[in-house]
BALOBA-1460 file (C-alpha; in Angstrom, 3 decimals):
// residues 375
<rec num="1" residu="x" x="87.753" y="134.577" z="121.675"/>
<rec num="2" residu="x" x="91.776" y="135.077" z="122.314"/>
<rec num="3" residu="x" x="91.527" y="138.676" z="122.828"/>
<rec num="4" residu="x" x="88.691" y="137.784" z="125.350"/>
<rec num="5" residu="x" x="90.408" y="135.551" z="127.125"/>
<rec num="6" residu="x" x="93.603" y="137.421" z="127.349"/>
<rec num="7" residu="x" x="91.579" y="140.386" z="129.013"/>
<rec num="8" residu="x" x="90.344" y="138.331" z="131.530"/>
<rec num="9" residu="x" x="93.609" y="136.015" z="132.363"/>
<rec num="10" residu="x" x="94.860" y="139.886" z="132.727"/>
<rec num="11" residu="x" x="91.865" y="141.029" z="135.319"/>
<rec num="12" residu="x" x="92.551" y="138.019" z="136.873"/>
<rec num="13" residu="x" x="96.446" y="138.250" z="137.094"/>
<rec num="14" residu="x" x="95.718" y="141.831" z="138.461"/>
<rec num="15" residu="x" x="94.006" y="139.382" z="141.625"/>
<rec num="16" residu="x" x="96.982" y="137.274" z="141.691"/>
<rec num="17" residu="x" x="95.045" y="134.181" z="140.760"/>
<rec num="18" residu="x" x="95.142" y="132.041" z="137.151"/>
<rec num="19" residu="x" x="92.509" y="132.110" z="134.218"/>
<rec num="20" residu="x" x="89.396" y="130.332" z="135.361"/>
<rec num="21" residu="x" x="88.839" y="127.387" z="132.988"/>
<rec num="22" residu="x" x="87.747" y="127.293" z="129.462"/>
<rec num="23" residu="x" x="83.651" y="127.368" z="129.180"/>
<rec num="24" residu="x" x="82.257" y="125.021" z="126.481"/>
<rec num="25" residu="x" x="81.571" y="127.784" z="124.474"/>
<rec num="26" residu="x" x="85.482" y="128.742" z="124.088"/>
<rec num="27" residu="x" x="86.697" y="125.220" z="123.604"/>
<rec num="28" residu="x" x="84.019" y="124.657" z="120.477"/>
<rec num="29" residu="x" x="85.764" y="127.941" z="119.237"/>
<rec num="30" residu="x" x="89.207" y="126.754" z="120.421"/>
<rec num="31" residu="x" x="88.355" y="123.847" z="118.176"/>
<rec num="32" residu="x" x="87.227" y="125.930" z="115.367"/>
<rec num="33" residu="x" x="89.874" y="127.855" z="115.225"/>
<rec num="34" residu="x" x="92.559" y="124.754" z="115.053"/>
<rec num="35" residu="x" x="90.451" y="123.241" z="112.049"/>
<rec num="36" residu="x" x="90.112" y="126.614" z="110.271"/>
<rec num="37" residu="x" x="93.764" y="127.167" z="110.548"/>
<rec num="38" residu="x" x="95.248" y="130.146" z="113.044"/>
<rec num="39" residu="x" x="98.559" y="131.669" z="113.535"/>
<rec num="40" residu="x" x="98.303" y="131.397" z="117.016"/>
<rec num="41" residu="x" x="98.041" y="127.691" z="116.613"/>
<rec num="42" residu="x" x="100.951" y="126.464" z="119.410"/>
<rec num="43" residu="x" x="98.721" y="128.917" z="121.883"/>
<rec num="44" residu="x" x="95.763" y="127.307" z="120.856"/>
<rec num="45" residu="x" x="97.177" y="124.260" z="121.165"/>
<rec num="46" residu="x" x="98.408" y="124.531" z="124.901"/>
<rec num="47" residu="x" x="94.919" y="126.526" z="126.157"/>
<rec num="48" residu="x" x="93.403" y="122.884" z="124.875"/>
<rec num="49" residu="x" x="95.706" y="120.504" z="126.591"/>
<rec num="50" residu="x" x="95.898" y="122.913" z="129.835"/>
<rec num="51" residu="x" x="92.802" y="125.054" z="130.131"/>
<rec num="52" residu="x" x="89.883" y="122.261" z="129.457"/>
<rec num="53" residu="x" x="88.651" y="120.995" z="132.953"/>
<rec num="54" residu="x" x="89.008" y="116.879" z="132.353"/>
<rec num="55" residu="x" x="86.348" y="114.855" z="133.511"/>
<rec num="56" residu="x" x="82.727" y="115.222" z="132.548"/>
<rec num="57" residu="x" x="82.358" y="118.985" z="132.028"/>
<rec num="58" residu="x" x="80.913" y="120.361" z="129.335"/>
<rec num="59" residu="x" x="84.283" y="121.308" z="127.749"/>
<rec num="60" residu="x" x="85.979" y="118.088" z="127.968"/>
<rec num="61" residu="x" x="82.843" y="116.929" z="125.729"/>
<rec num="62" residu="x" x="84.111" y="118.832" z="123.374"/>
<rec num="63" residu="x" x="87.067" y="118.170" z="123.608"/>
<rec num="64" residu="x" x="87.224" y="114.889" z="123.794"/>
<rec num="65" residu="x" x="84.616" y="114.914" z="120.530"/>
<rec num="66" residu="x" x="87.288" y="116.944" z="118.349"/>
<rec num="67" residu="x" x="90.908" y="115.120" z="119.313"/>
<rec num="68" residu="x" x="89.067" y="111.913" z="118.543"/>
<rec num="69" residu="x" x="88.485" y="113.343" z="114.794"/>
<rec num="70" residu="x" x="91.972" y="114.543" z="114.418"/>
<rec num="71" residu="x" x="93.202" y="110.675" z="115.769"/>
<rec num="72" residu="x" x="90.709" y="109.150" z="112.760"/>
<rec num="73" residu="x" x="91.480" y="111.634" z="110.642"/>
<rec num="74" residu="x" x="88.322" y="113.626" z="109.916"/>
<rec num="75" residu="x" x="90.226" y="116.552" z="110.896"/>
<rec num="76" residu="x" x="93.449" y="117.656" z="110.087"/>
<rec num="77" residu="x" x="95.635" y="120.560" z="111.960"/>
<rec num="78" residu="x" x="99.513" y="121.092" z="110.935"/>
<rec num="79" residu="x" x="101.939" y="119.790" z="112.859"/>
<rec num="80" residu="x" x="99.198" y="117.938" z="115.757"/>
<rec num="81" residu="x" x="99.564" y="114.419" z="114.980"/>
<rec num="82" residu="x" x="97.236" y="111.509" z="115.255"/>
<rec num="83" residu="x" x="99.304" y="110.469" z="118.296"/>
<rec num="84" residu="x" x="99.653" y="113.492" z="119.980"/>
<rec num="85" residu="x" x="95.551" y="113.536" z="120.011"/>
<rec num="86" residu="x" x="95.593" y="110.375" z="121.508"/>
<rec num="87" residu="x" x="98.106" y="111.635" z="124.205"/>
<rec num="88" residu="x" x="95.618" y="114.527" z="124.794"/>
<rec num="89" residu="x" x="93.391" y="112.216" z="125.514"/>
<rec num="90" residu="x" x="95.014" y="110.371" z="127.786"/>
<rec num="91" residu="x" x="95.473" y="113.131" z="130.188"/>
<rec num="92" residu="x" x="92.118" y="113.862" z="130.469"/>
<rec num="93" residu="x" x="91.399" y="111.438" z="133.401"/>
<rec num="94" residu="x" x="88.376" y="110.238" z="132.789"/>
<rec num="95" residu="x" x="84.849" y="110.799" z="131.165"/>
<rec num="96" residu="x" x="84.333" y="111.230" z="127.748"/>
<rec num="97" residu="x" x="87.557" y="110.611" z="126.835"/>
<rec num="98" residu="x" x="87.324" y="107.057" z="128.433"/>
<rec num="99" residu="x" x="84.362" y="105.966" z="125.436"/>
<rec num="100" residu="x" x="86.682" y="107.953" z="122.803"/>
<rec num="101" residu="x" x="90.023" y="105.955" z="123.468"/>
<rec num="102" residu="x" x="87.538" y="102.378" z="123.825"/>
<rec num="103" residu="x" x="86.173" y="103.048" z="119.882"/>
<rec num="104" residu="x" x="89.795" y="104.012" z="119.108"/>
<rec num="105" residu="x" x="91.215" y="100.224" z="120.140"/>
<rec num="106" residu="x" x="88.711" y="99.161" z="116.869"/>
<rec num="107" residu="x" x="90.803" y="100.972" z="114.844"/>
<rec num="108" residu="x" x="94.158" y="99.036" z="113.951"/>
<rec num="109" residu="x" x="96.106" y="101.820" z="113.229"/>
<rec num="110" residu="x" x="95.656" y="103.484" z="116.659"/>
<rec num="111" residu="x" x="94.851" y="100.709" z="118.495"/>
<rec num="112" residu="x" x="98.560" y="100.358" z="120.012"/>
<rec num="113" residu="x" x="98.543" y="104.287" z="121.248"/>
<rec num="114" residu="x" x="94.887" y="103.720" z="122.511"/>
<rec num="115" residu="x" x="95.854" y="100.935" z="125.060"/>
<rec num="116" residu="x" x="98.787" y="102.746" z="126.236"/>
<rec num="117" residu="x" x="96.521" y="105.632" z="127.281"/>
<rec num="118" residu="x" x="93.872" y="103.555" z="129.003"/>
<rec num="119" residu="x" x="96.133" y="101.718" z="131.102"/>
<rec num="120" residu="x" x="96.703" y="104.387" z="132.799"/>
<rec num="121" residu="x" x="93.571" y="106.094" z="133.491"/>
<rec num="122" residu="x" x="91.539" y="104.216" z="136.265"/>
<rec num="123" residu="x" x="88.469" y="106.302" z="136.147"/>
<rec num="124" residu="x" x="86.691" y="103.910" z="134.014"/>
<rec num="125" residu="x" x="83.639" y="103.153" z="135.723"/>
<rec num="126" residu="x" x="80.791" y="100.741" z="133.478"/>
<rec num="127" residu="x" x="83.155" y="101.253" z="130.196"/>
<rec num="128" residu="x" x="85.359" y="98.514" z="131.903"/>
<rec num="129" residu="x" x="82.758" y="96.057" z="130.845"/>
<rec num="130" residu="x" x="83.123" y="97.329" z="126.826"/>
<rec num="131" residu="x" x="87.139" y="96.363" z="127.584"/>
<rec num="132" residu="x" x="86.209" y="93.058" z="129.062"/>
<rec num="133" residu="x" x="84.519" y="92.303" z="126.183"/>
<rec num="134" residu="x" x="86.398" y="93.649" z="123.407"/>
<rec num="135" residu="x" x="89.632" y="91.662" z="125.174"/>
<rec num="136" residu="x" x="88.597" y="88.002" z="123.595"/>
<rec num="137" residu="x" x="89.231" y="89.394" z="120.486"/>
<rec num="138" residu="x" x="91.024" y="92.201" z="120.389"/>
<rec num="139" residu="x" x="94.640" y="91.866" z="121.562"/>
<rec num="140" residu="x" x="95.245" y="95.677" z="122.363"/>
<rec num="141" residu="x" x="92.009" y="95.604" z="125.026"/>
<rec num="142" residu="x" x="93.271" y="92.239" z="126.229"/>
<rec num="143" residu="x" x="96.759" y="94.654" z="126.903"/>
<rec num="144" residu="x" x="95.031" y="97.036" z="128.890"/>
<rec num="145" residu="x" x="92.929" y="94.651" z="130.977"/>
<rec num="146" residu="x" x="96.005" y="92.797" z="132.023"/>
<rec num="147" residu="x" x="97.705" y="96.657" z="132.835"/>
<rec num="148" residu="x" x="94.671" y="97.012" z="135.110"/>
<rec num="149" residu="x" x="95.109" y="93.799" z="137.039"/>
<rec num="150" residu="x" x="99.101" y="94.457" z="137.419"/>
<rec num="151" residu="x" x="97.898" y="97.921" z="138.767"/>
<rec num="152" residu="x" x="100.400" y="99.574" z="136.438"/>
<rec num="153" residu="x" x="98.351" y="102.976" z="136.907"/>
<rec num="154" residu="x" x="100.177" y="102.381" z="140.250"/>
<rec num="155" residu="x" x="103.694" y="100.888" z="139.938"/>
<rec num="156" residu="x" x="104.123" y="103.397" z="137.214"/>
<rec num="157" residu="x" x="103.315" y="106.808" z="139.365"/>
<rec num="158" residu="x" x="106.204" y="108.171" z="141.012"/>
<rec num="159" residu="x" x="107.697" y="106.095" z="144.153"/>
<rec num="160" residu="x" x="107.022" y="108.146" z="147.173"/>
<rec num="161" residu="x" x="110.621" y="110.337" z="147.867"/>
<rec num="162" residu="x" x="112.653" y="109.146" z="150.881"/>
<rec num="163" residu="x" x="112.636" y="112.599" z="152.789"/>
<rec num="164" residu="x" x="110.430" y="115.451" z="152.317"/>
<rec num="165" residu="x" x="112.372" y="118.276" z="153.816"/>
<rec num="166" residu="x" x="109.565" y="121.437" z="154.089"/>
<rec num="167" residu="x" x="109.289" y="125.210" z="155.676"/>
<rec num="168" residu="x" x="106.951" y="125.463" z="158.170"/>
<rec num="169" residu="x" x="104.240" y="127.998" z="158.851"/>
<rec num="170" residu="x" x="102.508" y="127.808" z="162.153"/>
<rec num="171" residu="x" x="99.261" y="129.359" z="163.580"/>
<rec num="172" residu="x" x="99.214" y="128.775" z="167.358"/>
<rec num="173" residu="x" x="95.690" y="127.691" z="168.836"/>
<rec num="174" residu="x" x="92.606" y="126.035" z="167.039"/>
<rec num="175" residu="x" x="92.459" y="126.698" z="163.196"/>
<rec num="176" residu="x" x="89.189" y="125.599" z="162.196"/>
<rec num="177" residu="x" x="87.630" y="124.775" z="158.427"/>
<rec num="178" residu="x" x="86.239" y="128.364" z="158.501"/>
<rec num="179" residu="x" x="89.455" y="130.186" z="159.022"/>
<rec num="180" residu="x" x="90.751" y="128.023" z="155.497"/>
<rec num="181" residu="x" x="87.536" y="128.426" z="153.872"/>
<rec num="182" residu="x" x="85.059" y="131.637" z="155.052"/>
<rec num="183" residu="x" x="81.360" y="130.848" z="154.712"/>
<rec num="184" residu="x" x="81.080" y="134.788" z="154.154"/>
<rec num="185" residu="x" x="82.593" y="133.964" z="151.076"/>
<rec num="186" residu="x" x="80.801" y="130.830" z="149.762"/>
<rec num="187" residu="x" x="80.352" y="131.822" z="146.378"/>
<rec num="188" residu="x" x="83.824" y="131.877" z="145.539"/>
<rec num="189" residu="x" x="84.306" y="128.005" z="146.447"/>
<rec num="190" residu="x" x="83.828" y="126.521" z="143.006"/>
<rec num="191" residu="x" x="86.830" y="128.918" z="142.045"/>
<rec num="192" residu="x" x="89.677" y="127.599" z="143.628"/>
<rec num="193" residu="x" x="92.504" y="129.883" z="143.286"/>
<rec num="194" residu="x" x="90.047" y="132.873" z="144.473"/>
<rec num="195" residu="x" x="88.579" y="131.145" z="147.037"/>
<rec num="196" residu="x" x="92.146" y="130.575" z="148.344"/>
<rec num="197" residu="x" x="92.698" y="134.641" z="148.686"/>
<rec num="198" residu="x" x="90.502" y="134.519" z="151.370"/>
<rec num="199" residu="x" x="92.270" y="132.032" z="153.206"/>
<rec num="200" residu="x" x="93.312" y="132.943" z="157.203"/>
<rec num="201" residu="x" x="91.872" y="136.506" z="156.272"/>
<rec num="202" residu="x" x="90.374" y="137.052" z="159.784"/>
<rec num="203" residu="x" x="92.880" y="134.293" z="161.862"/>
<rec num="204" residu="x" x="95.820" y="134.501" z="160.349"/>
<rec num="205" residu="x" x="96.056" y="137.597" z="158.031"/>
<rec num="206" residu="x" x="99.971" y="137.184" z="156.856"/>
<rec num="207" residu="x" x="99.653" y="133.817" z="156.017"/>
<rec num="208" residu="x" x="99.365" y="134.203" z="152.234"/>
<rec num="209" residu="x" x="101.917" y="136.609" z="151.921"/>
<rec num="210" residu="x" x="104.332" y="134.552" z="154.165"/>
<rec num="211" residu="x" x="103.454" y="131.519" z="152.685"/>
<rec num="212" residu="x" x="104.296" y="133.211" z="148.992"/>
<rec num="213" residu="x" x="107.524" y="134.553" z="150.069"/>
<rec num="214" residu="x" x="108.553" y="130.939" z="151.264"/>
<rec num="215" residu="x" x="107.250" y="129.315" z="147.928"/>
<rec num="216" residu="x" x="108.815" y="132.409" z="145.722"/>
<rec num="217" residu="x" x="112.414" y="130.800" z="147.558"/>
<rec num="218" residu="x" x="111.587" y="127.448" z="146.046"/>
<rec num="219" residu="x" x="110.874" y="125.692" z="149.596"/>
<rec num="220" residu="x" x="107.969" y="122.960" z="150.191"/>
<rec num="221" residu="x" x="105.538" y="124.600" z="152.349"/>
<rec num="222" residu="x" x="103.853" y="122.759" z="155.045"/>
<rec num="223" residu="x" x="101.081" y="124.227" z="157.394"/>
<rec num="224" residu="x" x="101.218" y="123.707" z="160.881"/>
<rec num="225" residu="x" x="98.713" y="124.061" z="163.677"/>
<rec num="226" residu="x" x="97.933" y="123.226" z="166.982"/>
<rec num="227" residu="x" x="94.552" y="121.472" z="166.350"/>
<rec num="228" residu="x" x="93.957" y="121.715" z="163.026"/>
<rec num="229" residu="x" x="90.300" y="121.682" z="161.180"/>
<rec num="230" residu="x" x="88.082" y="121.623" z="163.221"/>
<rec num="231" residu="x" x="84.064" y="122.844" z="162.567"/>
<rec num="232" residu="x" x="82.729" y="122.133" z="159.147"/>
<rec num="233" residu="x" x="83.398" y="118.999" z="156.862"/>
<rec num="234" residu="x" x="83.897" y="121.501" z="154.036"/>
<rec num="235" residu="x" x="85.840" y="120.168" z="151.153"/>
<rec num="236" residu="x" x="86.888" y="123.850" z="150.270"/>
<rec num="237" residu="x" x="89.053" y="124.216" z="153.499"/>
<rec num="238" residu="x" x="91.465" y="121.560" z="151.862"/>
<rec num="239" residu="x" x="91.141" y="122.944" z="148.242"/>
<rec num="240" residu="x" x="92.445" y="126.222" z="149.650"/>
<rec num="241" residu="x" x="95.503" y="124.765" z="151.966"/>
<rec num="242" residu="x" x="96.389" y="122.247" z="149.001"/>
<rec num="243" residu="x" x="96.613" y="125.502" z="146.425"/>
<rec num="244" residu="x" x="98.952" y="127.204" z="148.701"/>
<rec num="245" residu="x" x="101.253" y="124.555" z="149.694"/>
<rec num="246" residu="x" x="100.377" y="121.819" z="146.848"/>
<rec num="247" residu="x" x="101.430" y="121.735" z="143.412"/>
<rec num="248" residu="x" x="99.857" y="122.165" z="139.898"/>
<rec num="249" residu="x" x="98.190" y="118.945" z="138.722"/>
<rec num="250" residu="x" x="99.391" y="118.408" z="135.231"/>
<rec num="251" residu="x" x="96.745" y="119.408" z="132.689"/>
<rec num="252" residu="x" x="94.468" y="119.866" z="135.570"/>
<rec num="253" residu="x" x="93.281" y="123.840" z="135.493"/>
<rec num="254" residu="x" x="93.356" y="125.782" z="138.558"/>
<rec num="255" residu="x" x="93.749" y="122.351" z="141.333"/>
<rec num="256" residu="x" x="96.156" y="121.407" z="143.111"/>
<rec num="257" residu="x" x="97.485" y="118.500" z="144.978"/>
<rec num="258" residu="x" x="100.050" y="117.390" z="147.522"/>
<rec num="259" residu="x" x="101.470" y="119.501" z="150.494"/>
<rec num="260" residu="x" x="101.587" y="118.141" z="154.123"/>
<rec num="261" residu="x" x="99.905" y="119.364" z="157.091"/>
<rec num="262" residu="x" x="101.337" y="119.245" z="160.702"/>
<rec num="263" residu="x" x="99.080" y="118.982" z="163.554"/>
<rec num="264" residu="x" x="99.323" y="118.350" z="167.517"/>
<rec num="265" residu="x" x="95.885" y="117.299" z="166.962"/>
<rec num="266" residu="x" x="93.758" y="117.107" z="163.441"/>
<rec num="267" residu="x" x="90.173" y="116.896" z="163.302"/>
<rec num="268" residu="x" x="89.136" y="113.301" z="162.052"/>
<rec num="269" residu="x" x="86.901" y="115.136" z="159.066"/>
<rec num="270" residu="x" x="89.979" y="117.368" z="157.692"/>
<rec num="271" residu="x" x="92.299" y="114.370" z="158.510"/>
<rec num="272" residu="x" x="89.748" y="112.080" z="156.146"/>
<rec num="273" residu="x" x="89.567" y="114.494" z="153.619"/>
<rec num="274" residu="x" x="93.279" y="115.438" z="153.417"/>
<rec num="275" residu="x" x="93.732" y="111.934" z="152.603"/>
<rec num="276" residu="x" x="91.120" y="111.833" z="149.902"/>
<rec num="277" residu="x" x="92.582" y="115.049" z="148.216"/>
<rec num="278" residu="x" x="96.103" y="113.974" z="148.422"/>
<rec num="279" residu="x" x="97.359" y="115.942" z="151.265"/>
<rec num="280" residu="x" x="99.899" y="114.554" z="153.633"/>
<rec num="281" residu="x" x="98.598" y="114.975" z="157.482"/>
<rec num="282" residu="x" x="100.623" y="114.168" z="159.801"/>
<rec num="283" residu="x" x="99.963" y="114.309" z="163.945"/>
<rec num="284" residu="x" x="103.225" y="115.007" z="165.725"/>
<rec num="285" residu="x" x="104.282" y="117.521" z="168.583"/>
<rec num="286" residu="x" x="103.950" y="120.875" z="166.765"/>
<rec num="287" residu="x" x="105.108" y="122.266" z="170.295"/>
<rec num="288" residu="x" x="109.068" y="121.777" z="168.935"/>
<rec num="289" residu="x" x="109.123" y="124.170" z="165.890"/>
<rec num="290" residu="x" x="107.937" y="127.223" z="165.029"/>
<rec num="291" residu="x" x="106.893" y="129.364" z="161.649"/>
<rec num="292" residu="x" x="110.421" y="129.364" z="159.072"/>
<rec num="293" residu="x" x="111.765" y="126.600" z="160.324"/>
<rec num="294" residu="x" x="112.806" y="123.748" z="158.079"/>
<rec num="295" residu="x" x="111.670" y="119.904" z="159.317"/>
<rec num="296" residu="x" x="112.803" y="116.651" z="157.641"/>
<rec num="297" residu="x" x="110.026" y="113.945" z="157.618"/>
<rec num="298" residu="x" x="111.273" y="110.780" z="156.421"/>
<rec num="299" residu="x" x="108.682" y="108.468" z="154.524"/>
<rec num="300" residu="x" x="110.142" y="105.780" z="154.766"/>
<rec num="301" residu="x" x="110.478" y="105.530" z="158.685"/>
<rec num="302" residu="x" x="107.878" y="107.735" z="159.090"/>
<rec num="303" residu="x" x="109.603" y="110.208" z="161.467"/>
<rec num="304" residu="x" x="110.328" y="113.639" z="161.571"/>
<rec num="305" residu="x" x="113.518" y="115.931" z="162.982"/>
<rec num="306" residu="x" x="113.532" y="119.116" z="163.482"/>
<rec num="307" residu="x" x="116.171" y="122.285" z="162.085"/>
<rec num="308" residu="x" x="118.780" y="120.873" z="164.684"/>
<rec num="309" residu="x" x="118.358" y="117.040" z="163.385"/>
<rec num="310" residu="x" x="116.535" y="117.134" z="167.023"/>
<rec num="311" residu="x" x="113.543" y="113.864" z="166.628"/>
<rec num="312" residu="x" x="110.038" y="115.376" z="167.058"/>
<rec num="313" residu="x" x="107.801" y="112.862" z="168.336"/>
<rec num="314" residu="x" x="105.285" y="111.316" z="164.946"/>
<rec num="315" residu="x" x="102.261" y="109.738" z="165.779"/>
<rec num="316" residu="x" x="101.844" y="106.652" z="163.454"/>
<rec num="317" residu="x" x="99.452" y="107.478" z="160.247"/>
<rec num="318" residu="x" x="97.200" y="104.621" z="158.789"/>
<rec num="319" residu="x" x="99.649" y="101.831" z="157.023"/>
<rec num="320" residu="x" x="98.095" y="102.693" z="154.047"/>
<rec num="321" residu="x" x="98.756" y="106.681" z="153.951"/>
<rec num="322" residu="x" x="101.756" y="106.647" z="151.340"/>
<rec num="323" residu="x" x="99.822" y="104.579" z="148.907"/>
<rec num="324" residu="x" x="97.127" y="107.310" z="149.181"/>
<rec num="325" residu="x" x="99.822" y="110.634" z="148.731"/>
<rec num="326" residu="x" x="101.752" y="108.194" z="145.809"/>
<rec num="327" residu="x" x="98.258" y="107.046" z="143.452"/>
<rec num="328" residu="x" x="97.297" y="111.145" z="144.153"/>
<rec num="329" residu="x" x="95.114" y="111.010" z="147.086"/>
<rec num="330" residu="x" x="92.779" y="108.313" z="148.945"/>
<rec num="331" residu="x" x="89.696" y="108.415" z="146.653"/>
<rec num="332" residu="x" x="92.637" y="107.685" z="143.119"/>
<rec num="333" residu="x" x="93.897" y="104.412" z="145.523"/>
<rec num="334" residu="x" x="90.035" y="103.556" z="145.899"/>
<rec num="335" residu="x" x="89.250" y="103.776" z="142.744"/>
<rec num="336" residu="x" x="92.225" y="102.382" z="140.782"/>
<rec num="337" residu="x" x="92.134" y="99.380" z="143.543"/>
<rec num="338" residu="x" x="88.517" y="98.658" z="142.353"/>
<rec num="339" residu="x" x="89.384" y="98.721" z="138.877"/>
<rec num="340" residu="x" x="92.664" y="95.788" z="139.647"/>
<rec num="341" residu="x" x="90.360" y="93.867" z="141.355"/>
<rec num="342" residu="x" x="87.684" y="93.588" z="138.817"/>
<rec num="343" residu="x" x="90.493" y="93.208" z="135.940"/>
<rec num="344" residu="x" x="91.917" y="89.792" z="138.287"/>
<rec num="345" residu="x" x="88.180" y="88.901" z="138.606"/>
<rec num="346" residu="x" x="87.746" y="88.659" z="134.836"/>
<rec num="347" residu="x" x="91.208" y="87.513" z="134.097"/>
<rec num="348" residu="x" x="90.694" y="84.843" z="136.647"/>
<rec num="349" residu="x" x="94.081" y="85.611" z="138.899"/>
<rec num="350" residu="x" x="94.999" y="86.878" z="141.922"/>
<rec num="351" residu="x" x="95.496" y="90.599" z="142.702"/>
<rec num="352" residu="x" x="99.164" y="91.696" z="143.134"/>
<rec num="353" residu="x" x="100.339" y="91.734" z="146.171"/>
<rec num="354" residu="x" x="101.814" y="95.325" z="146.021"/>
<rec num="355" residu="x" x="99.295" y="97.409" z="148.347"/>
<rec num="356" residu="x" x="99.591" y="98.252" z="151.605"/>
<rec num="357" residu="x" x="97.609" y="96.190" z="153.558"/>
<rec num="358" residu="x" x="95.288" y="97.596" z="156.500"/>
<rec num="359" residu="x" x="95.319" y="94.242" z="159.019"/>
<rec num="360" residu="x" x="91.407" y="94.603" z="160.888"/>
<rec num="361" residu="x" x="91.068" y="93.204" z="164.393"/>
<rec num="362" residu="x" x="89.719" y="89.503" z="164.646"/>
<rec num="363" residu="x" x="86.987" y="88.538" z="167.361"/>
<rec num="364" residu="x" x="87.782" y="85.597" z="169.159"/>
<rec num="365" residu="x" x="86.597" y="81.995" z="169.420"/>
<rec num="366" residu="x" x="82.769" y="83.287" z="171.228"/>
<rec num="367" residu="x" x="83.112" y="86.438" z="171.537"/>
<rec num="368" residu="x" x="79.358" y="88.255" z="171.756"/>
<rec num="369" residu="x" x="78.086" y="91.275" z="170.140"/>
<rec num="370" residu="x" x="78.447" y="94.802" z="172.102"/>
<rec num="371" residu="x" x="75.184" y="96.330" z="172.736"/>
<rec num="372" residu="x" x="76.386" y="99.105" z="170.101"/>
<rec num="373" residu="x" x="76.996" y="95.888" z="166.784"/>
<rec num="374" residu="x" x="73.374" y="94.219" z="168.097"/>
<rec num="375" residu="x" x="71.775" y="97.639" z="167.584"/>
């Protein structure tokens, strides 16, 4: 199975892109191997907390099936203890893991280490109602039910920095969701990293390799465009620009998330879905910079100066975009929001007031329908 692997994280390599994910098939013999006993164990060890796609695939079943034997003990490997299962666990998101760490809080040796994984992991979906119920009784679920309604899967992430200062590579004109993601090459789009070779192929053919050489400096990339995304609602345009400007998600194979994207205008689609994947966009006049140069935006006032200090003119992003780019991306905020507000529901309280807070207009006293509400 190594040697396999090995020769194709080499063909890969030879593409310039990562391993693709471990298959089911390789993480039951991954798993093997670690009960059996291998020399290679500290490889085997990191292709299982790195490689495993987290979530519901078929891996992290099996995953998730054989760290929750080593935490009860049914299995033993050298030197991987009980604890660092559980933390293994824990960075698998959410999915199977989710119903492993629940059965764990039964267990009063590893209930403690249990909670402190589930509090922060939001992606809990109908298992919340297993923690609702085991909380009357069972002081570690009561724990992680109160974590949930402090939103401590938020207040613990990393504060949003001050000042993002980035590089800047520009493509002048329209760049639409084509030009990031080629429908000639569909079949690629479930594969990430490849998919993202493609990228600007036809439009803007020295973008990867200018893009690279930036990132090889150590500089934060951002993309720039006049209008930016249009066409297609395809997801894989943003998959590709948040692998080249992005960064690694931690035990996440072959995603990435972050990066900002500056645009004079940006399509309302690609602007949505930037959001969702944890992409900064940001509307401003691209007009006043130019590929290599270096822009400061400042998050906390929300503007944005050019190499010279010069101010380049922001246009003002939803109030709640840096809760989005802190909790990950619009669709974690969603989520983990829904899970705080059905923790205060069942705890009785009120939610904590540490959100951003969209304020929608009010009609006034008698104010009719428009013909567009009445239809």
């Amino acid at each position: 199975m190594l040697a396999q692997y090995r020769e194709e994280a080499d063909r890969r390599a030879a593409q310039g892109v990562p391993p693709l994910p471990l298959t089911e098939e390789q993480t039951a013999e991954l798993t093997r191997m670690l009960t059996d006993g291998h020399p290679e164990q500290d490889t085997l060890l990191e292709l299982l907390a790195e490689r495993v796609e987290p979530g519901v695939s078929r891996a992290a079943k099996v995953k998730a099936a054989w760290l929750e034997q080593v935490a009860v003990g049914s299995v033993s490997v050298a030197g991987f203890t009980l604890e660092a299962a559980i933390t293994m666990l824990a960075h698998m998101g959410g999915g199977y893991n989710v119903a492993a760490l629940i059965r764990l809080l039964d267990n009063e040796q590893l209930r403690q280490p249990a909670a402190d994984a589930l509090r922060r992991l939001t992606k809990i979906y109908e298992a919340f109602d297993q923690v609702v119920a085991l909380a009357g009784q069972n002081p570690a679920a009561r724990s992680v039910l109160e974590s949930w309604a402090a939103a401590e899967w938020f207040t613990a992430a990393p504060e949003v920095p001050e000042r993002i200062v980035c590089t800047v590579y520009k493509v002048d004109g329209e760049i639409n969701t084509d030009d990031f993601s080629p429908g000639n090459q569909a079949q690629s789009r479930a594969d990430i990293p490849l998919h993202a070779t493609f990228f600007g192929r036809s439009r803007f053919p020295a973008g990867l390799a200018t893009i690279a050489a930036f990132r090889q400096e150590g500089r934060a990339v951002a993309f720039a465009g006049d209008v930016v995304g249009t066409g297609s609602s395809r997801k894989s345009a943003i998959n590709s620009v948040s692998w080249l400007i992005g960064e690694d998600i931690p035990h996440v194979p072959n995603k990435r998330s972050g990066g900002i994207v500056f645009g004079g205008t940006i399509a309302p689609i690609f602007y949505a879905t930037a959001r969702d994947a944890g992409v900064l966009p940001v509307q401003c006049d691209v007009s006043r910079f130019t590929t290599g140069d270096e822009l400061t935006l400042d998050l906390q006032n929300l503007t944005l100066t050019g190499p010279g200090g010069e101010p380049i003119p922001v246009e003002r992003p939803p109030i709640t975009l840096l809760d989005e780019y802190r909790a990950g991306g619009r669709l974690n905020l969603i989520i983990g929001r829904s899970l705080t507000r059905a923790a205060c529901k069942a705890l009785n309280r009120p939610e904590p007031a540490i959100f951003r807070e969209i304020t929608n207009p009010q009609p006034g006293p008698g104010q009719p329908y428009t013909l567009a509400q009445k239809m």
